[in-house]
N, C-alpha and C positions, 0 to 999 in steps of 0.2 A: 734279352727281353725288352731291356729300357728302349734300346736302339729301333728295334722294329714298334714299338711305343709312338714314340716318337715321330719315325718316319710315315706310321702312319696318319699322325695328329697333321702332320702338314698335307697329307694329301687331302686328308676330310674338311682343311681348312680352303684347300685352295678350288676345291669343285663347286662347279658355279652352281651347283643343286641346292648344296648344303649350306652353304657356307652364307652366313647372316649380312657379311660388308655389301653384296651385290645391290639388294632392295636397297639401300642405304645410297649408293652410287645413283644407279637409276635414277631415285628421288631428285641428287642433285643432278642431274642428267635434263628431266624433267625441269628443274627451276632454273636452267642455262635457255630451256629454249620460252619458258614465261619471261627470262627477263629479255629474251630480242624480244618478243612481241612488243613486251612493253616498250620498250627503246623504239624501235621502230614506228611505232602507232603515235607517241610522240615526237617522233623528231618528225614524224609525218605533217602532224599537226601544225609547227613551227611553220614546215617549210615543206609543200606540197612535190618540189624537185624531186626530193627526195627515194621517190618509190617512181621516179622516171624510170623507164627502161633502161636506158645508157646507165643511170645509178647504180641500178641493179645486178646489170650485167660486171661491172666495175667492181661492186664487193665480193661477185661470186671469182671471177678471174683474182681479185687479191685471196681471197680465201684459201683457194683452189691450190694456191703453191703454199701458201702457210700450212692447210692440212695436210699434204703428203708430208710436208718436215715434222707435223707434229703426231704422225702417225710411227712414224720412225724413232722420234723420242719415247712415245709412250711403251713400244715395244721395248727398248732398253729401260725405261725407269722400270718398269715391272720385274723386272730381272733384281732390281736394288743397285742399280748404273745411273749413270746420266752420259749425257754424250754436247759436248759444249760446242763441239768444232763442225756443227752441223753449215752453218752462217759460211762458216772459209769453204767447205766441199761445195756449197751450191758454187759460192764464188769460183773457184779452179775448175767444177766440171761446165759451168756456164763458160768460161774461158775457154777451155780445153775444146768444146763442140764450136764455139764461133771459129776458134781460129780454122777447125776441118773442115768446116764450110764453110768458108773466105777460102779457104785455098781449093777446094774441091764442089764445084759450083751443082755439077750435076750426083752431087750424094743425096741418097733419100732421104728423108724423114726418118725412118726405122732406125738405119742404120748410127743417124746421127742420137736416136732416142740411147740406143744400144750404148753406144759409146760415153754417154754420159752416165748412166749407169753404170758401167764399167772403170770409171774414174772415181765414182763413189765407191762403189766396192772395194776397191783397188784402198782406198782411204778409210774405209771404216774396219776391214779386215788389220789395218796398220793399228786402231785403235785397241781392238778385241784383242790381237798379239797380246800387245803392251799391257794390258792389263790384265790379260788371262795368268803369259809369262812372267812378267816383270814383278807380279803381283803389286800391284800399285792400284793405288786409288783412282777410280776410272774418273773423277774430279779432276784429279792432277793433271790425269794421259790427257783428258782432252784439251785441257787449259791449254798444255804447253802443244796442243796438236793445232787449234784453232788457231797461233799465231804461225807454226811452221808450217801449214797448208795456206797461210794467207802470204806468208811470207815468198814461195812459190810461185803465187799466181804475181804477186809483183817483180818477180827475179822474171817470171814468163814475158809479164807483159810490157814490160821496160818501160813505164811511163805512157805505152801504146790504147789506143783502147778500140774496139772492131763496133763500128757503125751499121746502120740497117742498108744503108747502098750496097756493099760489103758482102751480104749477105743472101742465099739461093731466094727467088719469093716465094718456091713452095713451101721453105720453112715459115716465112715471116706469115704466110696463110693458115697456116696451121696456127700458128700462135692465136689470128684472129679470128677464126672459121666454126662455123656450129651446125651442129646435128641438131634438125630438128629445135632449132631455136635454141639449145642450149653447147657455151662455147665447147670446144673440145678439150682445153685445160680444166673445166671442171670434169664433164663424164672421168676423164683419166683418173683425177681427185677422188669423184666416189668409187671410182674402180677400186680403188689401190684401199679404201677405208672397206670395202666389204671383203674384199679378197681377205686384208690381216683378219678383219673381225671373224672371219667366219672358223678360217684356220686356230684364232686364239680362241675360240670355245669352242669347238669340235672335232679338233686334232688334239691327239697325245702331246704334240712337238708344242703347241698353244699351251695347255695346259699344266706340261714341265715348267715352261719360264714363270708362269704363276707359283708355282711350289719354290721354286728358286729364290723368288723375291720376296715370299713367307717367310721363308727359313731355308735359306743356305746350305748349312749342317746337318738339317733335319733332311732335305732333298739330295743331299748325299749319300745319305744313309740309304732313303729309298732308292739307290741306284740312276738316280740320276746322274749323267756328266754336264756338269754343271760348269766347267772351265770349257768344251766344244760351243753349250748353248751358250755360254758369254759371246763367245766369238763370233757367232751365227749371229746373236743378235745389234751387236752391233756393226758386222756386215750388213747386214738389212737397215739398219739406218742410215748407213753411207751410202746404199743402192738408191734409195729414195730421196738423201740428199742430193745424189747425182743426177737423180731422174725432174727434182724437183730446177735443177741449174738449165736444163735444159729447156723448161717451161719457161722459166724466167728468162730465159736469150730468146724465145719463140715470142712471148708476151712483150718485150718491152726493145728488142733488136740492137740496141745499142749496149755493147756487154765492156767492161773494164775489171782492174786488178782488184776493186772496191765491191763489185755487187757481191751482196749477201752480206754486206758487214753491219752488225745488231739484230742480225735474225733470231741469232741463239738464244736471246733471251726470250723474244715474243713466242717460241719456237715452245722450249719449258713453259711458261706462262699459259702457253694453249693447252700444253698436257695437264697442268698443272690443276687451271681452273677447270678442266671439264672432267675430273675425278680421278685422274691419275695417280697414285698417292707416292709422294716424293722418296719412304721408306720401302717401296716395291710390296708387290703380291697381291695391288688389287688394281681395278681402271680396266675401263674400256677404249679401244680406239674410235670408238663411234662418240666417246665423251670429249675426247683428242679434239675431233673432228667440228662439234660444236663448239667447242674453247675455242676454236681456229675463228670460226665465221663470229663469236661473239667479240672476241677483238678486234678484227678488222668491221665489224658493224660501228661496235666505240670510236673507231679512227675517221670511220667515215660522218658519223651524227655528230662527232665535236669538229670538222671542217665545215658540212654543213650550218649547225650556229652558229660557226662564227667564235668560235670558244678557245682559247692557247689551249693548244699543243702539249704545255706541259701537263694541264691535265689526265690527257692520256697514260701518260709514265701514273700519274698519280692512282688513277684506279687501276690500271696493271699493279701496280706495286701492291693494295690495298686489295684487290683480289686474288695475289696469289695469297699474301697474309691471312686471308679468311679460308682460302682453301687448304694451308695446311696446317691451320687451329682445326677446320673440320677433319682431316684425316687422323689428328691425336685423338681426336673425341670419339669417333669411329674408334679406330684402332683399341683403346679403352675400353668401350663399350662391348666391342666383340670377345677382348679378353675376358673381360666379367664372365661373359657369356658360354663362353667354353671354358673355363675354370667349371662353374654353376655345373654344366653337364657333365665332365669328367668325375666329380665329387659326389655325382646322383648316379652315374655309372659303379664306380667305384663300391657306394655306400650298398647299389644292388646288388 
C-alpha cells in the first residue's frame, strides 16, 4: 500500500496540471525574457549598432547552436543527470562531417546533417550505457567522457584542421542562408525547442522523465524503466550535440580538434538559468531556450561597451548561483505544500 502511496505522490507531483513548481517556473521564464528587454533596450541606448541587422542576425546564429546544446541538457538534467561531454561531441561530430565533405564534395546537406547526428548518438548512447550499467555517477561518466571524446577528435585530427576552401559551398550556404529572412541555423534551433517541448508535456515518454527526476524510487515503483529512459535520454542529448557540431562547421567552416571546447559550461548555465532545476523533475526546454539567447545577448552587450570579458564568466557564475538558491527555495516551498495537503487528505 506504502508503494503504490508513493508511486503515486510522484506522479501527482510531476503532472504539469497539478503540480505547484510549473507557475513558479514560468514566472522565472517570464523574468529571463524582462531582463533581455531590459539588457537590450540599454545597450541600445549606449550604442545604437547594436540592434543593427548584422547584430541581430549574429546573436540569433550564436544562440541557435547554444540552444539545441541546451535543449539536450535540459532533457538529461530533468531525469536527475547532467551530461558534461556535450562541448567534445559538438567538437568530434563537427570534425567528423568536415572531414566527409572534404573528401566527398558532392554529398548533400541531409546526409552530412544525418551523419552528425549519428556521431552524437553513437556518443551519447556511450554515456547512458556507463551510467545506466556501470551504475556511476553520470557527473563522473561524463567528466571522464568529455576528455576521451576530445581526446579523439585530437588523435583524428593530428594537429590538422579542415578549412572553408575545403569545403562543398552548398554546405557553407546553408550555414549562411535564410528563409524568409530568418538564418536556417535558427528555424532548425526552434524546430528542435518545440519538437522536445511539445513531446516533454504531451507525451507519456515527456512526462516519465519528469517522474524520474522527482523521484527515482518513487518512478520505479510506478513502473517506470527508468534505467531504458536514462539511456534515451541522454541519447538525445548527443543527437543534438551532434546535430548541434554540424551547424557549427556550417556556421563558421573552418573546423579543428578545439571546437566546442567550454561549451559544457555555458551549455548547463543556459539550462540552468532558464529554470531547469539542477536536482531534476522540473524545467522546461522552452526555459533552456531563453537561458541560451540570454547568454549569448550578455556576450554580445559586454563586446558592444566595451566591458572585459571577464565579466561575463562573472554574471554566468552569479546567475547560475541565484538560479540554484531559487530552485532550493522552490523546491521547499512545494514540499510545504504537499506535506499541508497529504495531512488535510489524511486528516479527511
Amino acid at each position: 500500500m506504502n508503494a503504490t502511496r508513493v508511486a503515486a505522490s510522484a506522479r501527482a507531483k510531476t503532472s504539469p496540471g497539478r503540480s505547484v513548481s510549473p507557475a513558479v517556473f514560468q514566472a522565472r521564464e517570464l523574468g529571463i525574457v524582462l531582463a533581455l528587454v531590459a539588457l537590450v533596450a540599454f545597450t541600445a541606448t549606449q550604442n545604437s549598432r547594436f540592434l543593427s541587422g548584422q547584430s541581430i542576425r549574429d546573436i540569433l546564429l550564436g544562440t541557435a547552436i547554444l540552444a539545441v546544446l541546451a535543449v539536450g541538457q535540459a532533457i538529461v538534467m530533468i531525469t536527475r543527470n547532467i551530461d558534461l561531454s556535450v562541448g567534445s561531441v559538438l567538437g568530434l561530430s563537427a570534425f567528423a562531417v568536415g572531414s566527409l565533405l572534404r573528401d566527398d564534395q558532392g554529398l548533400p546537406v541531409i546526409v552530412a546533417l544525418l551523419a552528425g547526428v549519428g556521431v552524437g548518438v553513437a556518443c551519447g548512447l556511450v554515456n547512458g550505457a556507463l551510467v545506466r550499467f556501470g551504475q556511476v555517477p553520470a557527473l563522473v561518466v561524463t567528466l571522464g567522457t568529455l576528455y576521451a571524446y576530445r581526446g579523439i577528435s585530437y588523435f583524428w585530427a593530428g594537429g590538422r584542421q579542415i578549412n572553408a576552401d575545403r569545403l562543398p559551398r552548398s554546405f557553407l550556404d546553408f550555414g549562411g542562408s535564410s528563409l524568409l529572412g530568418v538564418p536556417w541555423l535558427v528555424l532548425i534551433a526552434a524546430l528542435v525547442i518545440v519538437v522536445a517541448g511539445v513531446v516533454l508535456r504531451n507525451y507519456r515518454a515527456g512526462r516519465e522523465l519528469y517522474a524520474m527526476g522527482s523521484s527515482p524510487r518513487a518512478a520505479e515503483l510506478a513502473g517506470i524503466k527508468v534505467g531504458r529512459h536514462t539511456v534515451v535520454a541522454f541519447g538525445v542529448s548527443g543527437a543534438l550535440a551532434g546535430l548541434a557540431g554540424v551547424l557549427f562547421a556550417a556556421r563558421f567552416g573552418t573546423v579543428d580538434a578545439a571546437a566546442g571546447t567550454g561549451y559544457e559550461l555555458n551549455v548547463v548555465a543556459a539550462a540552468v538559468v532558464g529554470g531547469v532545476a539542477v536536482f531534476g523533475g522540473s524545467g522546461t526546454v522552452w526555459g533552456a531556450g531563453l537561458g541560451a539567447l540570454l547568454l549569448t545577448v550578455i556576450g554580445s552587450a559586454l563586446a558592444v561597451l566595451e566591458i572585459n570579458q571577464f565579466w561575463q564568466q562573472a554574471i554566468v557564475g552569479a546567475l547560475i548561483l541565484l538560479a540554484i538558491g531559487a530552485d532550493r527555495l522552490v523546491a521547499a516551498r512545494v514540499a510545504k505544500a504537499l506535506k499541508k495537503r497529504d495531512a488535510h487528505v489524511r486528516s479527511a
